[in-house]
Structure formats: C-alpha cells, structure tokens
C-alpha positions as CSV (number, residue, x, y, z in Angstrom):
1,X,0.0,0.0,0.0
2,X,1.5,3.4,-1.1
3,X,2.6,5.5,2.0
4,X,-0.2,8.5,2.5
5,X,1.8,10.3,5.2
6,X,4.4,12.8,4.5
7,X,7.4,12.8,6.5
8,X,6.9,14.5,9.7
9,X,10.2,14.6,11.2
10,X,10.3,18.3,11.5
11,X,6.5,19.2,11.6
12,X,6.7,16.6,15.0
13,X,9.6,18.3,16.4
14,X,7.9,21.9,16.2
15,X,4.6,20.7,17.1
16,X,5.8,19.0,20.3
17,X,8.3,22.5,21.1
18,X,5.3,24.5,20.5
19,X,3.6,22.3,23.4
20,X,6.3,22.8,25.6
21,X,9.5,22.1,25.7
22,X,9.6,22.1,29.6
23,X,7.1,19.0,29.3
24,X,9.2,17.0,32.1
25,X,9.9,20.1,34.0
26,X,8.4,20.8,37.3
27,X,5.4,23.0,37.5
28,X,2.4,22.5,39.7
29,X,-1.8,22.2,39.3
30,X,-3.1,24.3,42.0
31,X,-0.2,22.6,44.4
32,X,-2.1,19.2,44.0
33,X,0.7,17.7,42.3
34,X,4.4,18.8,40.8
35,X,5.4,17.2,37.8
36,X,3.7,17.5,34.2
37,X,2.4,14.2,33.7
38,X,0.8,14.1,37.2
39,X,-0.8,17.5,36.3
40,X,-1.8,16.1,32.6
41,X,-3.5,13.1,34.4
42,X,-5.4,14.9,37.2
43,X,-6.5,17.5,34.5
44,X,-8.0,14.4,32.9
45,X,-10.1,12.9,35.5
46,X,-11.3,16.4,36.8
47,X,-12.3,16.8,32.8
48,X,-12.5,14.1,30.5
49,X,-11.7,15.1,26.8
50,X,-13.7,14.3,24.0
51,X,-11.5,12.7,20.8
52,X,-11.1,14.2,17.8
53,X,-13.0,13.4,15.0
54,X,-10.1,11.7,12.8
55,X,-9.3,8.4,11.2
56,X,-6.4,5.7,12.0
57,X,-5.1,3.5,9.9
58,X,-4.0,-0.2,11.3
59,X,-1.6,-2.8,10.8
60,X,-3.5,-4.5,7.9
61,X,-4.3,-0.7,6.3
62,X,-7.7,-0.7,7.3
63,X,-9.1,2.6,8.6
64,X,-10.5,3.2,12.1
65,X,-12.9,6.2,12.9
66,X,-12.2,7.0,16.7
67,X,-15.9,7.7,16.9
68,X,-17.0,4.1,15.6
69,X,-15.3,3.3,19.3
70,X,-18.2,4.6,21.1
71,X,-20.2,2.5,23.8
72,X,-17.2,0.5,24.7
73,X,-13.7,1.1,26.5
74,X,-10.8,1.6,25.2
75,X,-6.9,1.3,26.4
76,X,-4.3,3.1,24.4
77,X,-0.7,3.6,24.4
78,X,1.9,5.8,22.3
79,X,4.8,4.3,20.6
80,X,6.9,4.6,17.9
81,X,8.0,1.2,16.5
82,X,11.6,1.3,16.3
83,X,11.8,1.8,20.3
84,X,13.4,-1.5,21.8
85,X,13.3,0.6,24.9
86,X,10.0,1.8,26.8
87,X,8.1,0.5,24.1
88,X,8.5,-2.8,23.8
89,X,7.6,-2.6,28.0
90,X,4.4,-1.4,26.8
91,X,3.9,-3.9,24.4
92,X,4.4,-6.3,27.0
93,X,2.8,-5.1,29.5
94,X,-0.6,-4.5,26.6
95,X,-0.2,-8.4,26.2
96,X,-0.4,-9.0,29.8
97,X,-3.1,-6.8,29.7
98,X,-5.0,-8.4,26.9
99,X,-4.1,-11.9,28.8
100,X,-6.2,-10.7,32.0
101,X,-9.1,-8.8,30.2
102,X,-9.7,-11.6,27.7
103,X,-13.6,-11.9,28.5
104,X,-14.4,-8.2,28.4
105,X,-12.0,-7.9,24.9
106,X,-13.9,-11.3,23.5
107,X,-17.2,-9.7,24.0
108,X,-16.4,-6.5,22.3
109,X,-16.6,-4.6,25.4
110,X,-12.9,-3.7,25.4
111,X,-10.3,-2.4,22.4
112,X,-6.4,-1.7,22.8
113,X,-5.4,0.8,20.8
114,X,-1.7,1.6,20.4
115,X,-1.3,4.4,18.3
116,X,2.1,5.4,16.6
117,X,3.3,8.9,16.3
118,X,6.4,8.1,13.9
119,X,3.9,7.4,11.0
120,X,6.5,8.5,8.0
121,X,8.1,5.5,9.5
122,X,5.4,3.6,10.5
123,X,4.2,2.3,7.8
124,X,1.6,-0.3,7.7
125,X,3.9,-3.2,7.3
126,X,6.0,-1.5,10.4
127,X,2.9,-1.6,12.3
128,X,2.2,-5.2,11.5
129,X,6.0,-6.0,12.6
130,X,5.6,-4.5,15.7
131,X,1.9,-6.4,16.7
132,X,3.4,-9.8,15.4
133,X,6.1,-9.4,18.4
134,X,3.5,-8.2,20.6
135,X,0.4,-10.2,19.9
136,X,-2.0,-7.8,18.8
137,X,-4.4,-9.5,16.8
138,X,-5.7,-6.7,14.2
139,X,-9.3,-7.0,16.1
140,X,-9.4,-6.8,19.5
141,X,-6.0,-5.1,19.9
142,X,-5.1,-3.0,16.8
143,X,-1.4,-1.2,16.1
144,X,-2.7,2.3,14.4
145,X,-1.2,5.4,13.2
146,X,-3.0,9.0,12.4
147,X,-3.0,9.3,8.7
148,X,-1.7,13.1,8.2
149,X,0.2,15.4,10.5
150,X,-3.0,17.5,11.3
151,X,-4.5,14.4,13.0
152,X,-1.2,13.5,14.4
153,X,-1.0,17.0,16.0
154,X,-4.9,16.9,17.0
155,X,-4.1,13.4,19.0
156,X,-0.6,14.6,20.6
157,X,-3.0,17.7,22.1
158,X,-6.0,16.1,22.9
159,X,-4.2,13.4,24.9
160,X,-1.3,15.6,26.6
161,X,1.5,13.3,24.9
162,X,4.7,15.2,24.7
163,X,7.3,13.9,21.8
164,X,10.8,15.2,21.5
165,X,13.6,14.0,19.6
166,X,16.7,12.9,21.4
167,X,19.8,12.6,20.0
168,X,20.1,9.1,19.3
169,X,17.6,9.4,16.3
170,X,14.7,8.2,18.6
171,X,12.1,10.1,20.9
172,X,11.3,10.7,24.9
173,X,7.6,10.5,25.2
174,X,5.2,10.3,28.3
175,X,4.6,6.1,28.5
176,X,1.4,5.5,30.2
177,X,-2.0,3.9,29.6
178,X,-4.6,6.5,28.8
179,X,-8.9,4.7,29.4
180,X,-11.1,6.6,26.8
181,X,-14.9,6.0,28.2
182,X,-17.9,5.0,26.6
183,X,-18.8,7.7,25.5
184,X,-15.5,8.6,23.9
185,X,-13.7,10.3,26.5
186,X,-10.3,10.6,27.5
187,X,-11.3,10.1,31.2
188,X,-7.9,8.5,33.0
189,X,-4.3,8.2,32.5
190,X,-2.3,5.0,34.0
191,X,0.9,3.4,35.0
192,X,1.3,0.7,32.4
193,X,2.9,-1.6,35.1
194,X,1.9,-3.4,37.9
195,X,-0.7,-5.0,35.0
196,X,-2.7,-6.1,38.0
197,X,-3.0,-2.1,38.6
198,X,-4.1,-1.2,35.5
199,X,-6.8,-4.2,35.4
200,X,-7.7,-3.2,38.8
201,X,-8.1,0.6,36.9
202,X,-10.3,-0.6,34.0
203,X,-12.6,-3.2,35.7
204,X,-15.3,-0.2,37.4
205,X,-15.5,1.2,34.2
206,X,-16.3,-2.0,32.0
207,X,-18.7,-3.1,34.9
208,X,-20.4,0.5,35.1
C-alpha cells in the first residue's frame, strides 16, 4: 500500500516544542501535584476530553474512525515502532493486559489501541512487525497510526502526549495507559505496570 503520510520529522519536532518544551519540568496544578504528567492526568479525571473526530489506519491498512469506538472502552498507548526501549515494555505489558481482560476484549466490550506517532516511519507493514512481536491481533488489539500530520497534532494535544527527539535518532515521550470512556472520552491516564494495577483501573469502568 503506497505511504499516504508525509514525512513528519520536522513538523513533530515543532509541534511537540510548540507544546512545551519544559514537558518533564516541574510545574504545579493548583499545588495538588508537581510534575507535568501528574498535572496532565489529574487535568484528565477532573475533565475528561472528547476525541477528535479523525481516522487511524492499522496494521493490515484498514481505517478506524475514533468515533466508531463509542459505547465501549478503550486502552491506548503511544509508541513509535523502532523503540526497543520503553516501548517494547508497553507492548508487554498491553499483552499481559490483553491476557487478564480476555472476556471483556472477546465480548467487544474492550479495544487496545496503540497508536504510533512516527507514521512516515510507521508504515503499515511496520505496524504489523511490531503487533506480530506483541500479539496484537488486528481486532481486539489494533497497532494504528494517524494518517496526516494534522490528525497526528490533534491526538498529541487532545491526549497531553509530549514527543521530543533525542539525539540518538529516537524520541522521549510520556509512557502511560490512557482509558477513553464509553462515550469517547479521555477520562484516566495510567501506569502501564503493575498489569494487575491497571486491570484493577479498568474493571469499574467495563462493569459500570
């Protein structure tokens, strides 16, 4: 399948300054917490955010509208493919995952999402590599990427993800597992590990 997204090397890079560059600098929200990613997931559960309206395309190139997710819940994560640091730990800890949520994810009540934002690099068949070593089985658990660099910009926002280029041709980025609700909410962001943690996280909201 010919690549549809343009290489976003620089547009990522000035998106993710014009964030912040102080992303994993301390700052506070309203003296509750002191670090960015503890003030991007209280800001979360005080206010849920609504997805954008954009498509994703999977490891087999089929497309997935975020708001065909509605009315069930869904765990995502952020990688970039080429990581064989912090993302492979997600992927493994998105397989344990799976492993202990296989009823809810059988039934269609549960999808895991994880969502690339290298997709100049992340092509389809990159995608695919990277759910063959983890597991994810295209239905239940898709490997996606955004399909241009406005949707890749809209998702990096909407979430609170924070992706800077380091200088060993890779990228530091916030690892965590972010719960969008039934009604297509981002409503709670999560260690990824202990895996019984995060369970114990999701079951309320599949039983409410």
């Amino acid at each position: 399948m010919q690549d549809r997204v343009t290489p976003l090397a620089a547009v990522v890079l000035a998106a993710v300054l014009a964030a912040g560059t102080a992303a994993f600098a301390v700052t506070t929200d309203g003296f509750t917490v002191y670090t960015t990613e503890g003030a991007r997931r209280a800001s979360v559960e005080r206010d849920p955010r609504p997805m954008p309206d954009i498509t994703l395309e999977d490891q087999n190139g089929r497309i997935l509208d975020l708001d065909d997710l509605r009315g069930r819940i869904v765990l995502t994560e952020f990688i970039y493919t080429r990581c064989a640091t912090i993302c492979s730990e997600l992927g493994q800890a998105f397989a344990q995952t799976a492993k202990e949520l296989h009823g809810p994810l059988a039934r269609g009540d549960l999808m895991l999402l994880s969502i690339s934002f290298d997709p100049a690099y992340d092509t389809p068949a990159a995608l695919s590599d990277y759910a063959a070593r983890h597991g994810a089985d295209g239905t239940h658990w898709r490997v996606v990427r955004p399909r241009n660099t406005e949707d890749l910009a809209a998702l990096l926002d909407r979430f609170g993800v924070v992706v800077i280029p380091n200088d060993l041709g890779g990228y530091e980025h916030n690892a965590a597992v972010q719960l969008i609700d039934r009604d297509g909410r981002l409503a709670r962001v999560v260690d990824y590990t202990p895996v019984d943690a995060v369970v114990a996280e999701v079951k309320p909201w599949l039983d409410g």
